[in-house]
N, CA, C and O atoms as a Maestro MAE file, in Angstrom:
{
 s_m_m2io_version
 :::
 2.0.0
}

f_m_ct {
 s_m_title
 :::
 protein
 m_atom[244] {
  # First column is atom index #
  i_m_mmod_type
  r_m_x_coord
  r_m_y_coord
  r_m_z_coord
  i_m_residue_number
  s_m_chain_name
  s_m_pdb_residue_name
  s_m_pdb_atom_name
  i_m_atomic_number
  :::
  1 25 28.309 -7.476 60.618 1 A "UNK " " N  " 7
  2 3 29.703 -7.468 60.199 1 A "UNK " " CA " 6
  3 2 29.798 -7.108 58.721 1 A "UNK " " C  " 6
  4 15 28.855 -7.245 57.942 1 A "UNK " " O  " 8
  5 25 30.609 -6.790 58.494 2 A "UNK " " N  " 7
  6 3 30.848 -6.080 57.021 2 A "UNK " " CA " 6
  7 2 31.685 -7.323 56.085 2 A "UNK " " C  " 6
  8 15 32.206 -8.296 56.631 2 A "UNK " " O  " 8
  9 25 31.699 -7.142 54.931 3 A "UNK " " N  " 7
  10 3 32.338 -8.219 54.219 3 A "UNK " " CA " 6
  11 2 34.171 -8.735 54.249 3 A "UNK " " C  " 6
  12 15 34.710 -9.811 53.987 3 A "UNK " " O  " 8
  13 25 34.810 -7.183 54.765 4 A "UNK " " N  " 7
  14 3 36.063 -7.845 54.968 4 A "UNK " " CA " 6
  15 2 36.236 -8.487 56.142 4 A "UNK " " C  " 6
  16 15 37.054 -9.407 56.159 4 A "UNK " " O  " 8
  17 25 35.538 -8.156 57.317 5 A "UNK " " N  " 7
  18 3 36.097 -8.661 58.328 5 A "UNK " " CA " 6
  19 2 35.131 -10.163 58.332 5 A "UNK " " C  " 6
  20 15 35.584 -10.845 59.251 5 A "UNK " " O  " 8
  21 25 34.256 -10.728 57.807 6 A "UNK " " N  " 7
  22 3 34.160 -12.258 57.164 6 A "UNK " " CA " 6
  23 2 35.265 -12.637 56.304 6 A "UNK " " C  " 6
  24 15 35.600 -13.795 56.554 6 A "UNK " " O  " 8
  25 25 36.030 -12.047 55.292 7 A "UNK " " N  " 7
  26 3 36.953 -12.819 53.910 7 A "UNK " " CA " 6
  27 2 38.324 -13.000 55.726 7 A "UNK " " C  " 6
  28 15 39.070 -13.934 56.017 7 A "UNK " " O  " 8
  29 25 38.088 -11.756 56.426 8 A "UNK " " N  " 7
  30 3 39.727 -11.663 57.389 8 A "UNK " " CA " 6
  31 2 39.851 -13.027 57.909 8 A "UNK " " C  " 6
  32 15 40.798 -13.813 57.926 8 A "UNK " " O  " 8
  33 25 38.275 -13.120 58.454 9 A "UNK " " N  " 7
  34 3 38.219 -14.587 59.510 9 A "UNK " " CA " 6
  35 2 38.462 -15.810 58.744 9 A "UNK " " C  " 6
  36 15 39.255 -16.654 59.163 9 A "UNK " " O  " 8
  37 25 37.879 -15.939 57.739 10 A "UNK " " N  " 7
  38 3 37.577 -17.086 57.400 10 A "UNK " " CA " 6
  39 2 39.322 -17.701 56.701 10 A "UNK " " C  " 6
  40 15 39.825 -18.824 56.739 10 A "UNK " " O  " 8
  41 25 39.956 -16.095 55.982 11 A "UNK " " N  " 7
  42 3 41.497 -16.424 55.437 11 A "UNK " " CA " 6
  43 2 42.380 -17.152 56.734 11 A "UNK " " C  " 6
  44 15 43.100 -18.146 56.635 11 A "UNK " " O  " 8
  45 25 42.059 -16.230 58.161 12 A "UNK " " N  " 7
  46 3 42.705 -17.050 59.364 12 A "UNK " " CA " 6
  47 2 42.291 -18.045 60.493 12 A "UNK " " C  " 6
  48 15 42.726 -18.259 61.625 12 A "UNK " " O  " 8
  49 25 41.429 -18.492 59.852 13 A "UNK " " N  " 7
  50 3 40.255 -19.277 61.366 13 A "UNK " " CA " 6
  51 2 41.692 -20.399 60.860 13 A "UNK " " C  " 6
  52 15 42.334 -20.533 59.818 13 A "UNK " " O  " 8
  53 25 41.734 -21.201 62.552 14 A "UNK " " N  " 7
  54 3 42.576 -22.323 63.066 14 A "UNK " " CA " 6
  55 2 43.382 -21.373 63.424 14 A "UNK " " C  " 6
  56 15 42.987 -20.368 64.016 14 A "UNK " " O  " 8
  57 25 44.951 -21.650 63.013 15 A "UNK " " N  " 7
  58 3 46.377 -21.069 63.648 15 A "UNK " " CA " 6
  59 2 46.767 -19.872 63.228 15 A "UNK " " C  " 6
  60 15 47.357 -19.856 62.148 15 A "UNK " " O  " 8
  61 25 46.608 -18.897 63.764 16 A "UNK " " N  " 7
  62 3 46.845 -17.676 63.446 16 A "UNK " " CA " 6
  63 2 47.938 -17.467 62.550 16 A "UNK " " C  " 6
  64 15 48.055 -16.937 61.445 16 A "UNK " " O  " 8
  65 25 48.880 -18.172 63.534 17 A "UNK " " N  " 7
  66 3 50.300 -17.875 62.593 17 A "UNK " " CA " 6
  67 2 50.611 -18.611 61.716 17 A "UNK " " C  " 6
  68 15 51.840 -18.675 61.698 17 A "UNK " " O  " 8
  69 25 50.203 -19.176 61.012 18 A "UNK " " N  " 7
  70 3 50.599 -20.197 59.593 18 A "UNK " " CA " 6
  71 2 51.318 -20.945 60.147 18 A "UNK " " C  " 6
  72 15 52.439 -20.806 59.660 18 A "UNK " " O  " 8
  73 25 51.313 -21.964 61.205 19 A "UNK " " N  " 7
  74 3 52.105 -22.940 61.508 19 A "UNK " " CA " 6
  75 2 51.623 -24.224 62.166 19 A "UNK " " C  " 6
  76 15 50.425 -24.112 62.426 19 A "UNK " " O  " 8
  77 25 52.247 -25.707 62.623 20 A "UNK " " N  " 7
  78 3 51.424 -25.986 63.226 20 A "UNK " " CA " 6
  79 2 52.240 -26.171 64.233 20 A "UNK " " C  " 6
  80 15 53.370 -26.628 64.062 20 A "UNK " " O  " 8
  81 25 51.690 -25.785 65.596 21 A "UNK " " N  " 7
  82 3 52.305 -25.984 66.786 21 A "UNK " " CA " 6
  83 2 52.131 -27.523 67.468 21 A "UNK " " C  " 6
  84 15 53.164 -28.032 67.903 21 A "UNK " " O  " 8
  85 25 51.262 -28.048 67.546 22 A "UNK " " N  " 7
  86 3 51.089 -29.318 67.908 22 A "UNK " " CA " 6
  87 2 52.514 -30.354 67.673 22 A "UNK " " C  " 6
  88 15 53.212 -30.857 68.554 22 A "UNK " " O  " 8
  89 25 52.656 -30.465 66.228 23 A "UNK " " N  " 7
  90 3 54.005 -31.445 66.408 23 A "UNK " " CA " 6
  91 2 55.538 -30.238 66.429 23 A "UNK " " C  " 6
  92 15 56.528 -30.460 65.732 23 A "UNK " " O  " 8
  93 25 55.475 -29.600 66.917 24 A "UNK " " N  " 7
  94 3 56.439 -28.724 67.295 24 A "UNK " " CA " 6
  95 2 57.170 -29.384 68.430 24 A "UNK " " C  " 6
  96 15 56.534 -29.513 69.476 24 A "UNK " " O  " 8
  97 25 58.722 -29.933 68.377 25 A "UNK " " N  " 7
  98 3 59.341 -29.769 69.026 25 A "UNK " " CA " 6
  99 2 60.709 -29.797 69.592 25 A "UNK " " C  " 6
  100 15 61.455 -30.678 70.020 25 A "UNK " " O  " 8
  101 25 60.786 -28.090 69.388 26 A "UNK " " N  " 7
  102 3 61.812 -26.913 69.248 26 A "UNK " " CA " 6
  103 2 61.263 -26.896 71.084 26 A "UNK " " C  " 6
  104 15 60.278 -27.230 71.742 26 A "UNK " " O  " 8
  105 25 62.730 -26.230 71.321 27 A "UNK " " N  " 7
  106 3 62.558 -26.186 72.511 27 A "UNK " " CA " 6
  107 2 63.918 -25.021 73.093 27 A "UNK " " C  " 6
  108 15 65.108 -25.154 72.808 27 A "UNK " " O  " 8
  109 25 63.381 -24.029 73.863 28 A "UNK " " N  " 7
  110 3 64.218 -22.648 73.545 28 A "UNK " " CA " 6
  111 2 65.605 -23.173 74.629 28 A "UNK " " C  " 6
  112 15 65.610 -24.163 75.361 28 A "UNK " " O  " 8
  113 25 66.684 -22.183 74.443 29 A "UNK " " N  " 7
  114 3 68.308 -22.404 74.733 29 A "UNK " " CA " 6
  115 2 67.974 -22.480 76.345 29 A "UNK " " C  " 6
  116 15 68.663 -23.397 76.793 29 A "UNK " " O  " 8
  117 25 67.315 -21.977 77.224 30 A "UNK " " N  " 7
  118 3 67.572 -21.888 78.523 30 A "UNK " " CA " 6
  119 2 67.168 -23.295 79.006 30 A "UNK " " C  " 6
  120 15 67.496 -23.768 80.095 30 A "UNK " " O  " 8
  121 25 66.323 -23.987 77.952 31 A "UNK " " N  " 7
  122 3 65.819 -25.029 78.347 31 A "UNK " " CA " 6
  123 2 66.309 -26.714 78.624 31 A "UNK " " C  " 6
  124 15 66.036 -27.699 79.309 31 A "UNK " " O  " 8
  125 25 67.393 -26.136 77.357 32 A "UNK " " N  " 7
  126 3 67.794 -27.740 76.933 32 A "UNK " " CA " 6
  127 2 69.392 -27.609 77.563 32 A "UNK " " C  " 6
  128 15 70.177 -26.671 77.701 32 A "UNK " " O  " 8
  129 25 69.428 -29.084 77.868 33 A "UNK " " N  " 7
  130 3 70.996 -29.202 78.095 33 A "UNK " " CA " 6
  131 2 72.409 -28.901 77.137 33 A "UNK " " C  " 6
  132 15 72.214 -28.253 76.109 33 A "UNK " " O  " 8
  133 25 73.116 -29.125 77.288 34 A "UNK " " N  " 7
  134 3 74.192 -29.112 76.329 34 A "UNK " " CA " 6
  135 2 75.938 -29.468 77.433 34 A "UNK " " C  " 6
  136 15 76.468 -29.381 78.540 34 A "UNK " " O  " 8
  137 25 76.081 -29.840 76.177 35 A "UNK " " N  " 7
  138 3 77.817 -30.887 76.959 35 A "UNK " " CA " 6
  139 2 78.544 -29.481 76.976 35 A "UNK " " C  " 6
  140 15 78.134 -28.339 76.772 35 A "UNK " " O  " 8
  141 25 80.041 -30.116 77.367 36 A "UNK " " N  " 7
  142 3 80.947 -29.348 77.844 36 A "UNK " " CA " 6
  143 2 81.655 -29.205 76.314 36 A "UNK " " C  " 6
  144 15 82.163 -28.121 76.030 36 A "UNK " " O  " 8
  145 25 81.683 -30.319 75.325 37 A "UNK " " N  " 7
  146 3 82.103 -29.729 74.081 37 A "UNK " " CA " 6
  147 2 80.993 -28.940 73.047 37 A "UNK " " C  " 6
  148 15 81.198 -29.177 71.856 37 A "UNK " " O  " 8
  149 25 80.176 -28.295 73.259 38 A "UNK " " N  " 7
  150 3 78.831 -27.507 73.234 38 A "UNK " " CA " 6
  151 2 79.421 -26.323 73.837 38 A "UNK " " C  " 6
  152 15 79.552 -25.295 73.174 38 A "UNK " " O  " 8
  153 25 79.895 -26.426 75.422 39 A "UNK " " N  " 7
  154 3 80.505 -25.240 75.816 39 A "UNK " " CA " 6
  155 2 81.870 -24.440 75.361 39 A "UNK " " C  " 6
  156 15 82.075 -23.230 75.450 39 A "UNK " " O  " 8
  157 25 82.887 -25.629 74.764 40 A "UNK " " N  " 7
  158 3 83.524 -25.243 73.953 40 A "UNK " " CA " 6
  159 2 83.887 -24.915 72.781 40 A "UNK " " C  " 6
  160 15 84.870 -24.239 72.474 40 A "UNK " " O  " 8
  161 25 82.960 -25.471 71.975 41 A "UNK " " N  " 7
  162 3 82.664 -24.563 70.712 41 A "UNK " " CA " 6
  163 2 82.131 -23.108 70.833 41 A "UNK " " C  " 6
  164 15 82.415 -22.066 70.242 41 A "UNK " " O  " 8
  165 25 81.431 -23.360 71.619 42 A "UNK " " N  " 7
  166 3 80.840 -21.675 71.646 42 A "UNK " " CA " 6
  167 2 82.106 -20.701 72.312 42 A "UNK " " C  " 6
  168 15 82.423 -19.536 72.072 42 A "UNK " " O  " 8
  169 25 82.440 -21.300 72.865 43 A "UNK " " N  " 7
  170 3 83.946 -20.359 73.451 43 A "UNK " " CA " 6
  171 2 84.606 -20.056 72.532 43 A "UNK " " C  " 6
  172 15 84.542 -18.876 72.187 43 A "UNK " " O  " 8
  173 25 85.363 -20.843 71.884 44 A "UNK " " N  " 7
  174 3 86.000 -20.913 70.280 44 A "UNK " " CA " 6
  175 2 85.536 -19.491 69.682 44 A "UNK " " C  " 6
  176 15 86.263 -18.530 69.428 44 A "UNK " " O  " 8
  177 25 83.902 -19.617 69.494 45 A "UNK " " N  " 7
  178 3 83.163 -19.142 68.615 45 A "UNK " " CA " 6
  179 2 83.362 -17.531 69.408 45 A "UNK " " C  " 6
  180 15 83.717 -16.516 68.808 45 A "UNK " " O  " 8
  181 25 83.149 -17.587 70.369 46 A "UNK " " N  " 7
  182 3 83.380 -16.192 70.944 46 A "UNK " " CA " 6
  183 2 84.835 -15.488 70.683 46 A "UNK " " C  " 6
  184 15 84.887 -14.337 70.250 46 A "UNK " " O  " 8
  185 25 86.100 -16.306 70.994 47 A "UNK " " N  " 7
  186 3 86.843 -16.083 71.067 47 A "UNK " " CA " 6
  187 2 87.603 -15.270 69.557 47 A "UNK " " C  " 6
  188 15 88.404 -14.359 69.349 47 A "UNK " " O  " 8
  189 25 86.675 -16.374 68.629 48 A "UNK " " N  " 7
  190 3 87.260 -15.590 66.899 48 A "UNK " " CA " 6
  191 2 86.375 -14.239 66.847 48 A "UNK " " C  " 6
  192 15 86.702 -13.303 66.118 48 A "UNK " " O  " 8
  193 25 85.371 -14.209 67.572 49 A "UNK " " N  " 7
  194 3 84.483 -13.171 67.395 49 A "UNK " " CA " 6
  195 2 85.124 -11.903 68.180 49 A "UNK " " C  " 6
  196 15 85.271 -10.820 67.613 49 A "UNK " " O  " 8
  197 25 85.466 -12.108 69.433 50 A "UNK " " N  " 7
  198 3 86.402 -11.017 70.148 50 A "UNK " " CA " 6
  199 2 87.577 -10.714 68.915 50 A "UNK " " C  " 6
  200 15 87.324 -9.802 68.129 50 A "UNK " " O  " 8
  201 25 88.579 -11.317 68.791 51 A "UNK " " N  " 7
  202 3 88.919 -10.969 67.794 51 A "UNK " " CA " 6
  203 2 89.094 -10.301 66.785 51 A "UNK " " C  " 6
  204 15 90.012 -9.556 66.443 51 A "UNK " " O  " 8
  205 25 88.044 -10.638 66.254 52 A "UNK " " N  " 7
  206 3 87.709 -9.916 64.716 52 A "UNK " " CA " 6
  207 2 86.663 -8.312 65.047 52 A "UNK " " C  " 6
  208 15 86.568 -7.365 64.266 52 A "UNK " " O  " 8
  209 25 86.142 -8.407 66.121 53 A "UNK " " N  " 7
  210 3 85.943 -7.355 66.661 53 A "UNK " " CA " 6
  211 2 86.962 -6.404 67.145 53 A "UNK " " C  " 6
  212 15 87.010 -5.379 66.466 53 A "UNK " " O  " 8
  213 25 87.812 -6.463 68.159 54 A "UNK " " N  " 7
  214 3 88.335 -5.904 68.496 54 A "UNK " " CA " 6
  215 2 89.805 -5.727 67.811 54 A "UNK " " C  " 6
  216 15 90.126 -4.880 66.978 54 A "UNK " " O  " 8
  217 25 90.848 -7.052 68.554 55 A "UNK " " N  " 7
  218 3 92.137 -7.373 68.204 55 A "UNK " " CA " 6
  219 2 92.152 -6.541 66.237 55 A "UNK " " C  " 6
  220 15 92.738 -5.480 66.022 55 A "UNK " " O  " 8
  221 25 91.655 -7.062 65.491 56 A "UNK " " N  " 7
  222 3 91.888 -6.775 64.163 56 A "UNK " " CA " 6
  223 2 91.559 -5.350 64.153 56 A "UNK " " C  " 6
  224 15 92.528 -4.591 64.178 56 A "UNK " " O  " 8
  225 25 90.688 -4.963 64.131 57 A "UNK " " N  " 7
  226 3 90.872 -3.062 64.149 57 A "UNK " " CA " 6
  227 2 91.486 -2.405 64.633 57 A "UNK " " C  " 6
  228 15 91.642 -1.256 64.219 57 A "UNK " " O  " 8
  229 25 92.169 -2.945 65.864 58 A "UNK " " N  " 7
  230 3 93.235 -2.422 66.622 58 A "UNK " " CA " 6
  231 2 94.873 -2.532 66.080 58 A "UNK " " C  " 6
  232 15 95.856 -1.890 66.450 58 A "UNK " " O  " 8
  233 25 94.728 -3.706 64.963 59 A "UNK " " N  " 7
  234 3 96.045 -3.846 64.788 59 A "UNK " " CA " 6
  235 2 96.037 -2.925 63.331 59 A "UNK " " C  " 6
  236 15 97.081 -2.443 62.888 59 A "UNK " " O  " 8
  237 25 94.860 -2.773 62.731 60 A "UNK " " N  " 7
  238 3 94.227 -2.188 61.582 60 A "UNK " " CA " 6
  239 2 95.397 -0.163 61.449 60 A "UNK " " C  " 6
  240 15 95.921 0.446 60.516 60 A "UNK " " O  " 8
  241 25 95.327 -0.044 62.160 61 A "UNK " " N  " 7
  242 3 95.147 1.609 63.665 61 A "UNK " " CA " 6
  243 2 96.438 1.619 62.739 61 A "UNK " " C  " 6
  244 15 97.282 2.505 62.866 61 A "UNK " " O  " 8
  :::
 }
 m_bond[243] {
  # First column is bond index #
  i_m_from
  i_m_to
  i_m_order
  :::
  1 1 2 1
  2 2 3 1
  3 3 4 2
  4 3 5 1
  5 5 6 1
  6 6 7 1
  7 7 8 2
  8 7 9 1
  9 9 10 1
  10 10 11 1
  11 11 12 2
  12 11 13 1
  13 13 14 1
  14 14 15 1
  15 15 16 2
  16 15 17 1
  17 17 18 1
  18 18 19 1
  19 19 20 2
  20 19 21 1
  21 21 22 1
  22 22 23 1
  23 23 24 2
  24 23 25 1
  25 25 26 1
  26 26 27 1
  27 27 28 2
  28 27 29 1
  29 29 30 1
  30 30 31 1
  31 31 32 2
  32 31 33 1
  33 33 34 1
  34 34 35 1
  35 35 36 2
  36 35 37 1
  37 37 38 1
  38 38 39 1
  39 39 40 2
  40 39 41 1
  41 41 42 1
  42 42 43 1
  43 43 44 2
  44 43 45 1
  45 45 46 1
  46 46 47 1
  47 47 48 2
  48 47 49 1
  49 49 50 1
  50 50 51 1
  51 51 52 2
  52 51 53 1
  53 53 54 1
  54 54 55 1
  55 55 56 2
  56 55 57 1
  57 57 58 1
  58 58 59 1
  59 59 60 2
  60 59 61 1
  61 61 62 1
  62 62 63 1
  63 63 64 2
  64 63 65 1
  65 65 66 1
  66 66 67 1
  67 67 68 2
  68 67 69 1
  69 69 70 1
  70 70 71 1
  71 71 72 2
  72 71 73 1
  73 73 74 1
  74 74 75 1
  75 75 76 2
  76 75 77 1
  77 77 78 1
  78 78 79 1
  79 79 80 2
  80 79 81 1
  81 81 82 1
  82 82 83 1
  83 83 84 2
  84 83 85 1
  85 85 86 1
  86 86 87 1
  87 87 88 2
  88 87 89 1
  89 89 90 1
  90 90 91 1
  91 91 92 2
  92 91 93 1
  93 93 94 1
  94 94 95 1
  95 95 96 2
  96 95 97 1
  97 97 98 1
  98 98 99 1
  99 99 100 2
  100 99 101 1
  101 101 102 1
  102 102 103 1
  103 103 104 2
  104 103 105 1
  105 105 106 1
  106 106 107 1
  107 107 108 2
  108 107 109 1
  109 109 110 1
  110 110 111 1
  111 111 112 2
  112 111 113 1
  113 113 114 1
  114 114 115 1
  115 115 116 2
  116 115 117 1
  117 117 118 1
  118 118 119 1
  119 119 120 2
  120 119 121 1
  121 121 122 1
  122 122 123 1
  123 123 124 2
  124 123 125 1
  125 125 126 1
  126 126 127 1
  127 127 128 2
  128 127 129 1
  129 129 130 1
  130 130 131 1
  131 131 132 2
  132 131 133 1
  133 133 134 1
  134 134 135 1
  135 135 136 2
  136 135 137 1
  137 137 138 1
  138 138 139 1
  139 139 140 2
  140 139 141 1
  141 141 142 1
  142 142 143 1
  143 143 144 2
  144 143 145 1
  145 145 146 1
  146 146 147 1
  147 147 148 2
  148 147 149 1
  149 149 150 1
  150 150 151 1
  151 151 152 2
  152 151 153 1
  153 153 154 1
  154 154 155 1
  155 155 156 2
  156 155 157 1
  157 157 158 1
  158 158 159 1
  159 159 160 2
  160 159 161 1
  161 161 162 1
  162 162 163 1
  163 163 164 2
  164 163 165 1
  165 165 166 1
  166 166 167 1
  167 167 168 2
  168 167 169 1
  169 169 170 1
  170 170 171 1
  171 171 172 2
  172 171 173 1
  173 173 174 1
  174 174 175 1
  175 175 176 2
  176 175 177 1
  177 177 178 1
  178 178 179 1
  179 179 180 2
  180 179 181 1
  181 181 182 1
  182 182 183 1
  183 183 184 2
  184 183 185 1
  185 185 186 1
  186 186 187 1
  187 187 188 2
  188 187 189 1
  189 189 190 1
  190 190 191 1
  191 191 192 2
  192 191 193 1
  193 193 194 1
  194 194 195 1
  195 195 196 2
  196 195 197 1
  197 197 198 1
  198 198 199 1
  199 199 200 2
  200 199 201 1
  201 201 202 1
  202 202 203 1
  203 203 204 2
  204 203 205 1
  205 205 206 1
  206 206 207 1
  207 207 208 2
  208 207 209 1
  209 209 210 1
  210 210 211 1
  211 211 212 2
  212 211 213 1
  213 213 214 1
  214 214 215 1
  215 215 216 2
  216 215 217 1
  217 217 218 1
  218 218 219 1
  219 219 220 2
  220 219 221 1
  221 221 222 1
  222 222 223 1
  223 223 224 2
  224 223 225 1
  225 225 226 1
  226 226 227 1
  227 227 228 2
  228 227 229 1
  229 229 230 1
  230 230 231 1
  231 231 232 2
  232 231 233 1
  233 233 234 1
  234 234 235 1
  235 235 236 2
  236 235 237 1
  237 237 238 1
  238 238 239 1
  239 239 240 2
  240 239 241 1
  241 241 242 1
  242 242 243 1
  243 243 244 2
  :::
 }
}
């Protein structure tokens, strides 16, 4: 082996990605529950977003 690919290993031996996964716990959107006022905020949130997308450039015209 040549000398960089020893400095490569040795800079990343353990967790590749600079993190530690072990006490990790995040847990992705399909996974976790959420209430019905969870469902309505995000509606809200859509709803100003339709909005400001559409409605406002249209009235912009």
């Amino acid at each position: 082996m040549d000398d960089h690919t020893d400095a490569h290993d040795d800079a990343h031996s353990g967790d590749e990605h600079g993190h530690d996964v072990e006490g990790l716990d995040r847990v992705t959107s399909p996974m976790q529950d959420f209430s019905m006022s969870q469902v309505g905020i995000g509606f809200a949130v859509m709803v100003v977003g339709v909005l400001v997308a559409f409605v406002v450039p249209f009235l912009a015209v």
